[in-house]
TIRO-886155 format. One record per residue (C-alpha): residue in one letter; x, z, y. Coordinates in steps of 0.02 Angstrom, whole numbers, padded with zeros to 5 digits, always signed. Layout:
! residues N
AXZY ...
//
This chain:
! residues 594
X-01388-00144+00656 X-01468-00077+00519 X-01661-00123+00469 X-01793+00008+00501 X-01912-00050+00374 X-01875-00127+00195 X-01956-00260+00125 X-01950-00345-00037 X-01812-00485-00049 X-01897-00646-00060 X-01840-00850-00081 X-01791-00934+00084 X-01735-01115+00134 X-01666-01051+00275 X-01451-01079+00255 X-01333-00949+00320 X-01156-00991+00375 X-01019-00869+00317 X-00860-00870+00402 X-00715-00761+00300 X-00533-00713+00347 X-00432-00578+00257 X-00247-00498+00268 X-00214-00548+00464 X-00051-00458+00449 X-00070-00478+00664 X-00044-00646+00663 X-00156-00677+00812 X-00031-00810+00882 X-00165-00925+00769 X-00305-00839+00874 X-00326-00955+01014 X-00355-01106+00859 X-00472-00982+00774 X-00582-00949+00944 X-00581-01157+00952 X-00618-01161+00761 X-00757-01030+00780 X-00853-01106+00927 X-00874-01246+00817 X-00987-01118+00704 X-01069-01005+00832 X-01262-01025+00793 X-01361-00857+00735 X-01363-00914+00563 X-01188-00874+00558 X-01083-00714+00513 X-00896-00688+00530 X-00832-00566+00403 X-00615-00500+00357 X-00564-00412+00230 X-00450-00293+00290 X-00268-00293+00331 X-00270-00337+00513 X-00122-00233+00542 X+00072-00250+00509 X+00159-00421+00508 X+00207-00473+00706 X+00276-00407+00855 X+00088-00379+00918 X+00106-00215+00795 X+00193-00157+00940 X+00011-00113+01017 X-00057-00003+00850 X-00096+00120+00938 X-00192+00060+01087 X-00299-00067+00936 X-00254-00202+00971 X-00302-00273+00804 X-00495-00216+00814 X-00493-00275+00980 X-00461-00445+00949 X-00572-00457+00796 X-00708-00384+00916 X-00639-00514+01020 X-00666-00667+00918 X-00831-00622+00899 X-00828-00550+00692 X-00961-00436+00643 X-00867-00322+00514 X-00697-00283+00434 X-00653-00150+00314 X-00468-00054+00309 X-00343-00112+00193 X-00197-00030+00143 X-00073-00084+00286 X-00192-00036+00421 X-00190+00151+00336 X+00008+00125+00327 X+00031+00231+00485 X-00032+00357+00418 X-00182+00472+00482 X-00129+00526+00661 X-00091+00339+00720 X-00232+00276+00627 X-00341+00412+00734 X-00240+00370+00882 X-00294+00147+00865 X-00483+00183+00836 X-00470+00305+00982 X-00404+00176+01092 X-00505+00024+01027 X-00658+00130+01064 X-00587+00181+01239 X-00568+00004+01272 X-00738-00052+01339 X-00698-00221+01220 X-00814-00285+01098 X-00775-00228+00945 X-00822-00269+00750 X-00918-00152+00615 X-00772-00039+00532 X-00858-00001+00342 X-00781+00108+00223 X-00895+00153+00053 X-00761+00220-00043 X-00657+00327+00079 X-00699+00503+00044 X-00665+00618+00186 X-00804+00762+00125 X-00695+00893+00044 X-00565+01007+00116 X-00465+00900+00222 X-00294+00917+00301 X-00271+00940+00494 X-00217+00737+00504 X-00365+00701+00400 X-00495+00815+00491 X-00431+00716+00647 X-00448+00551+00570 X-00632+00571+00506 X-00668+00604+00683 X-00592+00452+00740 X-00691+00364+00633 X-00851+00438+00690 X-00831+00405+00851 X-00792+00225+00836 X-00941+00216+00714 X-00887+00190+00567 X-00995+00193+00409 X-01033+00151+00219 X-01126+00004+00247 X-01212-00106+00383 X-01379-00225+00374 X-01398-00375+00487 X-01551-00484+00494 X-01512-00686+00483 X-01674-00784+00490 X-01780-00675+00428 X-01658-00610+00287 X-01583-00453+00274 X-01388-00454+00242 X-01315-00298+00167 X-01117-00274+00189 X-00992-00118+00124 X-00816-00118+00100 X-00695-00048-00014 X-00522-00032-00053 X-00464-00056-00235 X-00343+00030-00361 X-00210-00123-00330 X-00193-00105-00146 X-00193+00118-00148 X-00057+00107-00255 X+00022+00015-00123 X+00019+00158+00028 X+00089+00301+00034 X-00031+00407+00163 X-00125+00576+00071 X-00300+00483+00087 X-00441+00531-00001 X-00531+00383-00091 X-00665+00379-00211 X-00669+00266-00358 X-00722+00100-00267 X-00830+00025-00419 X-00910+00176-00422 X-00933+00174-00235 X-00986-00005-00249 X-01118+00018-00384 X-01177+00162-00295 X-01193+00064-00102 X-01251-00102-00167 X-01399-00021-00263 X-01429+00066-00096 X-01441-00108+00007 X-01567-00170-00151 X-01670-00022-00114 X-01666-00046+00092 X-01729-00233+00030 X-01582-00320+00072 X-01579-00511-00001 X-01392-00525-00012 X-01284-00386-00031 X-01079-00443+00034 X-00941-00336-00012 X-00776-00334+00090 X-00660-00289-00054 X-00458-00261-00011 X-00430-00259-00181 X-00354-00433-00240 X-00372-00597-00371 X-00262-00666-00453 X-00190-00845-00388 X-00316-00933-00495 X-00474-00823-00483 X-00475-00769-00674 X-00428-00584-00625 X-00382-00443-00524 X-00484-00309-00475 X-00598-00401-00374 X-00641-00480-00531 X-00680-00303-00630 X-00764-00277-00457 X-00888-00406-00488 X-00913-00394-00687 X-00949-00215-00652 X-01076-00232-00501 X-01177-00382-00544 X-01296-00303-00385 X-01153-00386-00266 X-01189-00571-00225 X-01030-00614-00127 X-00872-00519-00130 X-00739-00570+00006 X-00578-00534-00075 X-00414-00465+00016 X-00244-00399-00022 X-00190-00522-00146 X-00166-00647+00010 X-00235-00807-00119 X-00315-00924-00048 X-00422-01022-00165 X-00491-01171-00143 X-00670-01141-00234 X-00757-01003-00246 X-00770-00904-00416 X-00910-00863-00483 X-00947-00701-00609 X-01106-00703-00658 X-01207-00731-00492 X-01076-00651-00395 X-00980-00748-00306 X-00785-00697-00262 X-00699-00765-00074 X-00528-00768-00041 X-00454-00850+00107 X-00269-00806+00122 X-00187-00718+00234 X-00106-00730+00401 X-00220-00838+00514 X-00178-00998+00396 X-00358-01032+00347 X-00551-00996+00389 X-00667-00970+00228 X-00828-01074+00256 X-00989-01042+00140 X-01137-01121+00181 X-01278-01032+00064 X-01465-00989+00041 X-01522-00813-00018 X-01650-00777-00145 X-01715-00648-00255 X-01607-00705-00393 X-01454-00740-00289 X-01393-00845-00162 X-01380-01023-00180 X-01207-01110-00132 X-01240-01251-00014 X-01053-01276+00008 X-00894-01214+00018 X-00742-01234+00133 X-00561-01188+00160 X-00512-01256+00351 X-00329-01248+00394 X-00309-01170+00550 X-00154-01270+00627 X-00080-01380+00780 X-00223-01514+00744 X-00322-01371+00815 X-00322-01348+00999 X-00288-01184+01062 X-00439-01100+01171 X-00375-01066+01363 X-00442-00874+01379 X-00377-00827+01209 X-00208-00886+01237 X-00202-00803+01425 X-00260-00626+01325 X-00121-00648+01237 X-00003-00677+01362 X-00043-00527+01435 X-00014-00432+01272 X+00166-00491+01273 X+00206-00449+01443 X+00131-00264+01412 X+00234-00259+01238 X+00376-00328+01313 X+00357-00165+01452 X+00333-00042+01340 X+00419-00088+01186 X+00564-00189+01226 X+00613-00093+01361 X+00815-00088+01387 X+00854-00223+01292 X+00851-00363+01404 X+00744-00464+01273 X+00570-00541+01272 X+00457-00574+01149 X+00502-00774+01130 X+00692-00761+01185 X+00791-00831+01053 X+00932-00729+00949 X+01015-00844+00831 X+01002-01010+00760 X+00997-01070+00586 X+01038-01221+00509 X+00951-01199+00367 X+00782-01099+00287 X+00855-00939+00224 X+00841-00914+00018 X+00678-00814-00001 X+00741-00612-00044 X+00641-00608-00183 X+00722-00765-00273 X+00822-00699-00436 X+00985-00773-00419 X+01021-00853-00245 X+01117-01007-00249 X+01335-00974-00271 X+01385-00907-00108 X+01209-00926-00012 X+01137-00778+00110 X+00965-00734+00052 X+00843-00663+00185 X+00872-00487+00105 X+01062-00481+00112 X+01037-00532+00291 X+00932-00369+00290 X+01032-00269+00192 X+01192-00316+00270 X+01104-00256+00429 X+01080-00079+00399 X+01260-00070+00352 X+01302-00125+00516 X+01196-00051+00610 X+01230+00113+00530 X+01437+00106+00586 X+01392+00044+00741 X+01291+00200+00778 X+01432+00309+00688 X+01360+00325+00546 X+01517+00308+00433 X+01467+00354+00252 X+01341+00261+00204 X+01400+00175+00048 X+01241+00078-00010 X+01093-00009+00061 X+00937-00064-00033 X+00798-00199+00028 X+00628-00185-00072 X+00566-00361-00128 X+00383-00286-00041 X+00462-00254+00124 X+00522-00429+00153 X+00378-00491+00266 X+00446-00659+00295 X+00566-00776+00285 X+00683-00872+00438 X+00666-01031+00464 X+00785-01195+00509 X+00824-01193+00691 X+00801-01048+00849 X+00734-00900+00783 X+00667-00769+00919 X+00653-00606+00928 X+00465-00610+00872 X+00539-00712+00711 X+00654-00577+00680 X+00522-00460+00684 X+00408-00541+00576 X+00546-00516+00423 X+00550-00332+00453 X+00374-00288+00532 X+00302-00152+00428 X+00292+00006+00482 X+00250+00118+00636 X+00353+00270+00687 X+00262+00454+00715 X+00310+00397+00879 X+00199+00232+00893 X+00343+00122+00895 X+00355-00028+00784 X+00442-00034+00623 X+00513+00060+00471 X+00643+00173+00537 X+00786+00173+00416 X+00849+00319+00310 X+00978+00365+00186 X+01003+00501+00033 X+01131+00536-00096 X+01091+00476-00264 X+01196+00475-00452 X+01252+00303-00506 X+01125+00326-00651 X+00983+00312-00540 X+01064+00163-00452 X+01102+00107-00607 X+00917+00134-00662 X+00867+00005-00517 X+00984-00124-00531 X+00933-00133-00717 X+00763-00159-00673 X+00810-00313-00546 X+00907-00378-00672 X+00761-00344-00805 X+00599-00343-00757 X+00576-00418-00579 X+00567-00608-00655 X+00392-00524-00703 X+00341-00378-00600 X+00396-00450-00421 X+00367-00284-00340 X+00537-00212-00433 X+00641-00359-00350 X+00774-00316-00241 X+00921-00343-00130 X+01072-00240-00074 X+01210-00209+00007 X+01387-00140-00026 X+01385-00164-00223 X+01366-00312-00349 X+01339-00295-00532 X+01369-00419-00682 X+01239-00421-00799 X+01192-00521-00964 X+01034-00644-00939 X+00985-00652-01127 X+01021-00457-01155 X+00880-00330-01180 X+00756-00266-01073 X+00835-00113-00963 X+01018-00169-01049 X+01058-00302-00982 X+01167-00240-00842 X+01370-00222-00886 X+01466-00166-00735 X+01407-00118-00538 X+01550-00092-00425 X+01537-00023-00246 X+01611-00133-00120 X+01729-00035+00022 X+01709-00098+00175 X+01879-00161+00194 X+01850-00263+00047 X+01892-00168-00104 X+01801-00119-00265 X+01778+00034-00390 X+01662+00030-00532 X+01518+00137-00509 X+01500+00286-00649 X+01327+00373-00688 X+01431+00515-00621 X+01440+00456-00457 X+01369+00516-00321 X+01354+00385-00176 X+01229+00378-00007 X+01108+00260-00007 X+01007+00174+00145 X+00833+00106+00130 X+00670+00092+00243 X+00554+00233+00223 X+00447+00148+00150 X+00575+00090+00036 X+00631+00264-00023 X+00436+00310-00027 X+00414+00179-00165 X+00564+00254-00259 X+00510+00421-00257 X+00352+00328-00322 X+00452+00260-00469 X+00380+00355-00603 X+00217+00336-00587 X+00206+00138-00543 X+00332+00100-00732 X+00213+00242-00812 X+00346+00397-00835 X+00461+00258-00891 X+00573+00279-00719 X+00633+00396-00614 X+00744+00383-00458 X+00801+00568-00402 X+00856+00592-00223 X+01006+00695-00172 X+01076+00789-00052 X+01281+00770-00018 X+01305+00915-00166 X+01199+00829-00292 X+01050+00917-00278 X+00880+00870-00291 X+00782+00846-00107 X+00595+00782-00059 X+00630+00684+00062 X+00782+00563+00146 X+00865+00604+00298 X+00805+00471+00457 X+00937+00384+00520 X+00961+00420+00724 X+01037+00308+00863 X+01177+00397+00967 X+01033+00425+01099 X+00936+00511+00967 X+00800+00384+00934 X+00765+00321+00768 X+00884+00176+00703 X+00750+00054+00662 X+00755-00077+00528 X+00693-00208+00643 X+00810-00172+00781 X+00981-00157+00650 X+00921-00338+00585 X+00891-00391+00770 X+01071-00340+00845 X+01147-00415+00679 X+01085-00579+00689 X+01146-00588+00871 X+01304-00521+00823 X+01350-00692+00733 X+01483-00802+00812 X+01418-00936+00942 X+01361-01098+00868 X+01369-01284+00967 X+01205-01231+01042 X+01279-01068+01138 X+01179-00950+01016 X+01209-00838+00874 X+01224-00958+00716 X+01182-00868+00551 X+01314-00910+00415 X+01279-01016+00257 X+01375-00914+00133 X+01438-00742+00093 X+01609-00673+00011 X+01550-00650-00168 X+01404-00668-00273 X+01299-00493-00285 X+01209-00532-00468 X+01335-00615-00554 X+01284-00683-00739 X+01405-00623-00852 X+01538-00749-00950 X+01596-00638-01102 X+01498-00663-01236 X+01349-00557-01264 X+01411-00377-01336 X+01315-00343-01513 X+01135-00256-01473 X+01178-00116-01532 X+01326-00076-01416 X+01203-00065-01277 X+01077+00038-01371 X+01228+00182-01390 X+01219+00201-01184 X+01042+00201-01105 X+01039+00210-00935 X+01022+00404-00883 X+00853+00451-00785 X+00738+00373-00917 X+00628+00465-01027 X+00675+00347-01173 X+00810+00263-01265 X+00831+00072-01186 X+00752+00007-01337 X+00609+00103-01306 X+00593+00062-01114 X+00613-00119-01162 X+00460-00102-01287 X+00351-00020-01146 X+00414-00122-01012 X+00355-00280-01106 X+00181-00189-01131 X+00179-00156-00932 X+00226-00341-00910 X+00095-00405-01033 X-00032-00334-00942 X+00031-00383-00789 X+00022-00543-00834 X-00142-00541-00898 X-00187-00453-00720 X-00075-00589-00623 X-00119-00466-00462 X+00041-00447-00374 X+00044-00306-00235 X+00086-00354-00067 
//
């Protein structure tokens, strides 16, 4: 609640407790340690604070739209969050549609606060509907809460790193200039500590990121709790007097400062990163909430498919290759061919015969499987972003026609750039392509051949023109190409005549229902042959390697330069230069999107 009169910030002795989380991702299976964790911190000097991205990572996603996420956090007792980009992944509608039902609920719930979201102008339909949403949960700029006799100002904000990573037509101002603009604001109200819930990201060892431009550009900020980057450091970094949180991501840890304010800053009393694990015991009522959430996902979501949300699919006797590993050990499945193997079989089992390619984002691999039964909630978990207009959960999967220089154009950046940019990295299905390790940027590729499903291969011309299956948000962040490698890249889709279209076609289930990416990976997993245990039992190897390093020596340099891959605005040498400009500063960033 917000102070009625200001008064001058002034030195205190008196030590407030401040509890930080960030990037959830719904993984609220941790919440019954947390609620134990918390009531171990529970006195009025204390303040429970997350940094956005409660949203999109579990089967709990399932409940979006009836906010589930809020309603937890209001749940465990936390005072304020701020959006980040996976909670806006929905889009407006559904976004509308959770606040709606959070504030319907009768549940406690926490502060929403938004500085930087800028929903003044003319506004679309979806976006008129939204901002109305948000006023009737109460949503605003910034809140003040009085701790022992200090007055705590809090905004949030979402930075440049995590909008590029969304896709919905939101309005957002520039967030330093949002920030500058609130914290001088909470100065002015006489606030002794301003706190800034930033989804915006630092890098893995706090020396940047834009949380870090955050706080050498808004000194006025005393604490910023850092999202989106999912770090988790284990001190705090300090700019200046501003001091920069981040506590990781997924329920694995609870941020701890201990501090005093004062005119001239806070002072840090001590800092703490507590694991939140099975040495933890789980709270009774918190775990009997959650029960119940199953049960009504398992109704209303897993209806018709005689599964629950613990019944277990398959069995693995090993932990999967992460996707986004460059080359996968000789013969090994990686996570994403699992995935990308999927929508190929999914696709023919719903009749969908011509679907030649499928492509797995490094991004949209959520998790990996583990050694041993893996459940349908596991399964999930690899596959869980995304909600359908709908309100279902998941990506639904879609498919275009593209020219073999655009998939040409991707592979070479796999084979390229994603030892550096990780967001380029990818798997596939129904192709593999030799390349040259020590060749040059955006050349190093020799020869892609599409893989029949009966076994047989054809090389792949630029001339081609092939159908390709991806996620939507997959083909989103293709369309997005061009602007995310600078007007190096562009990926063109097509319709079956070769001409250009906006958008892919959705894939559809005979019933008529989207084919979901979750649901394809589900029913192939269970499709494996029966293992000694009586389930599904996912293979160790594959047929043939998919990036295969090539064994001919390397052709001269300037044999490559003659072809550059069609679908760039430059010669390869050129697009090499840039690209090692783009991964310079990447570097020198080391903020990877997630």
């Amino acid at each position: 609640m917000e102070q009625k009169k200001a008064h001058a910030p002034s030195d205190s002795q008196h030590v407030i407790t401040l509890l930080a989380t960030g990037d959830i991702h719904d993984a609220f299976g941790m919440a019954p340690r947390l609620r134990t964790l918390l009531s171990r911190y529970n006195g009025e000097d204390t303040l429970l604070l997350d940094a956005g991205d409660i949203a999109m990572g579990t089967l709990y996603q399932a409940a979006y739209t009836q906010g589930f996420g809020l309603r937890m956090l209001g749940r465990l007792g936390y005072f304020a969050t701020t959006p980040g980009n996976h909670d806006l992944d929905p889009g407006c509608a559904l976004y509308a549609a959770s606040l709606r039902a959070a504030a319907a609920s009768g549940d406690p719930l926490p502060l929403l606060l938004t500085a930087d979201m800028d929903l003044t102008g003319d506004l679309t339909p979806e976006q008129e509907e939204m901002k109305a949403a948000l006023l009737s949960f109460g949503a605003k700029p910034y809140a003040v809460k009085q701790i022992g006799g200090s007055s705590i100002g809090i905004f949030g904000v979402m930075g440049r790193e995590s909008r590029n990573c969304f896709l919905s037509p939101l309005p957002f101002r520039d967030h330093i200039a949002a920030a500058k603009e609130t914290a001088a604001l909470l100065r002015k109200k006489g606030c002794d500590t301003v706190i800034c819930l930033s989804h915006s990201g630092v890098s893995a060892d706090g020396t940047s990121g834009d949380d870090v431009r955050l706080a050498k550009a808004v000194p006025d900020i005393d604490i910023i709790l850092s999202g989106h980057s999912h770090v988790a450091l284990d001190k705090p970094v300090y700019i200046g007097k501003t001091v920069i949180l981040s506590c990781g991501h997924s329920l694995r840890h609870l941020g701890k400062l201990t501090f005093i304010p004062g005119k001239d800053g806070i002072r840090v009393q001590d800092h703490e990163l507590i694991p939140i694990d099975a040495s933890i015991e789980e709270d009774r009522e918190t775990l009997s909430l959650l029960e119940d959430w199953k049960a009504r996902i398992a109704e209303e979501s897993l209806s018709g498919t005689g599964l629950g949300f613990d019944t277990v699919i398959c069995r693995s006797n090993r932990s999967t290759v992460p996707a986004y590993a460059q080359d996968t050990p000789e013969g090994l499945y990686s996570t994403g061919e699992l995935i990308a193997d999927s929508c190929l079989y999914a696709a023919r089992r719903a009749g969908i015969r011509d679907i030649d390619i499928a492509f797995v984002g490094r991004g949209t691999i959520r998790a990996n499987l583990h050694e041993g039964d893996i459940t349908l909630a596991d399964a999930f978990e690899v596959c869980s972003l995304g909600i359908g207009k709908d309100g279902s959960p998941g990506h639904a999967l879609a498919a275009a026609w593209a020219k073999g220089s655009d998939i040409r154009l991707l592979l070479e950046a796999d084979a390229s750039l994603s030892g550096f940019i990780g967001s380029v990295r990818m798997s596939f299905a129904g192709l593999r392509y030799t390349f040259h390790p020590e060749g040059p940027l955006m050349g190093r590729i020799s020869r892609i051949f599409l893989i029949r499903p009966d076994g047989t291969e054809e090389e792949i011309g630029d001339d081609s023109l092939l159908r390709v299956c991806a996620n939507e948000y997959g083909f989103g962040m293709m369309r997005n190409m061009r602007a995310v490698t600078h007007g190096l890249m562009r990926f063109t889709l097509r319709d079956a005549h070769g001409e250009p279209v906006s958008a892919p076609a959705i894939l559809k289930n005979p019933d008529g229902t989207d084919l979901k990416e979750w649901r394809a990976f589900t029913c192939f997993l269970m499709s494996f042959p029966k293992g000694p245990s009586g389930v599904p039992l996912i293979p160790e190897s594959h047929s043939h390697s998919r990036k295969a390093p090539e064994n001919d020596p390397l052709p001269r340099r300037g044999a490559l330069l003659k072809a550059p891959p069609r679908g760039t605005r430059h010669p390869v040498r050129l697009i090499g230069m840039a690209a090692t400009k783009i991964i310079r500063a990447k570097q020198r960033r080391k903020t990877w999107h997630e």
